[in-house]
C-alpha angles and dihedrals in degrees: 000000000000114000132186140274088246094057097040094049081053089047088053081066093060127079095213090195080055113100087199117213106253097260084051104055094037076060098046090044093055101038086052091047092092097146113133086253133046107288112216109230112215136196112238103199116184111203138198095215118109115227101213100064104080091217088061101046099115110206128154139117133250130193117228113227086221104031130247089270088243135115110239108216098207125210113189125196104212152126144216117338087355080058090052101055097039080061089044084047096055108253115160103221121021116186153129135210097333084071099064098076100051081049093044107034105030104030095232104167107161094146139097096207147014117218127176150169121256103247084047089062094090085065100039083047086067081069097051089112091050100035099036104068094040091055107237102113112135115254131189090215091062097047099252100115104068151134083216097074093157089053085046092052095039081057113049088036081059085061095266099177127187134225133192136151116269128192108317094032101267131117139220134207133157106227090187150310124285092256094069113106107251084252094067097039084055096045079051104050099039087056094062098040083051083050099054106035085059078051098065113134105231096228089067115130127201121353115012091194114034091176143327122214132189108217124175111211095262103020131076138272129281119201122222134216101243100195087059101053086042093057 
């Protein structure tokens, strides 16, 4: 993969054989995020767990004390009074059944994040194929399936993020944009490791945490030191 001067003269700033304590490499991320917009910085978390053993999936949600920088565009699946207050709440788009086709059909998916209430998930199921693969299937372990549709939409509007494994057992999860300060990227960050080291599946064997790596959108990789972050 070629990459450009710009990235290469950024990789020259990182020891690859160096695991960084978590403040220098947030330094070392956003100084490195140069790109003309506002480059998104991810968590890469390696895990030993292994996916396709049901009792080590990981998948949860965490709220992130500053946000994601993003603005969450919100779809409810609701009806009547449950409708009405996902409207009240904020959420961008509120509908039912008459929604599946424009999902379906004409593959509209202006929308961050799907959220329902429970008796609406026979309907949302119909999308399972659409909304599955692109990750925005409602889930009760994120918080997405729910009666409380106003606590759902506070929180996601608050920069509730979720993380879960995906194929090769890592997951990824933006903790903020580049033009957070380092002490809200490490607010950030330190939220979710709390998150999913809480989250541990007690049948893991061996290492929890393999490695954790800071990465702006367009700059490389910085590697953490796991035991620290673990203490």
């Amino acid at each position: 993969m070629k990459r450009g001067k710009r990235y290469a003269e950024a990789a020259k700033t990182v020891d690859r054989s160096v695991l960084y304590d978590a403040p220098v490499a947030i330094s070392l991320v956003k100084k490195n995020a140069s790109a003309k917009f506002n480059e998104t910085i991810e968590a890469h978390i390696r895990t030993g767990c292994d996916g396709r053993h049901a009792d080590q999936q990981i998948r949860g949600a965490v709220v992130l004390p500053h946000g994601t920088g993003k603005t969450v565009r919100i779809l409810v699946f609701a009806k009547g009074p449950k409708a009405d207050e996902a409207q009240a709440a904020g959420a961008d788009y509120v509908g039912a059944e008459e929604l599946i086709p424009k999902i379906q059909n004409e593959g509209w998916l202006d929308f961050d994040v799907v959220v329902a209430t429970p008796d609406m998930m026979g309907v949302v199921g119909r999308l399972g194929r659409v909304l599955g693969p692109k990750g925005l299937m409602p889930n009760p372990k994120a918080g997405t399936v729910t009666m409380d549709v106003t606590k759902a939409i506070n929180d996601i509007k608050a920069g509730k993020v979720e993380y879960r494994l995906d194929k090769t057992n890592i997951i990824h999860v933006p903790v903020g944009k580049a033009s957070f300060t380092e002490e809200q990227l490490a607010d950030n960050f330190q939220t979710l490791v709390d998150a999913i080291v809480k989250a541990k599946p007690s049948t893991v064997k061996g290492a929890y945490l393999k490695s954790v790596t800071l990465a702006s959108t367009m700059g490389p990789g910085v590697k953490l030191n796991v035991a620290k972050l673990m203490g």
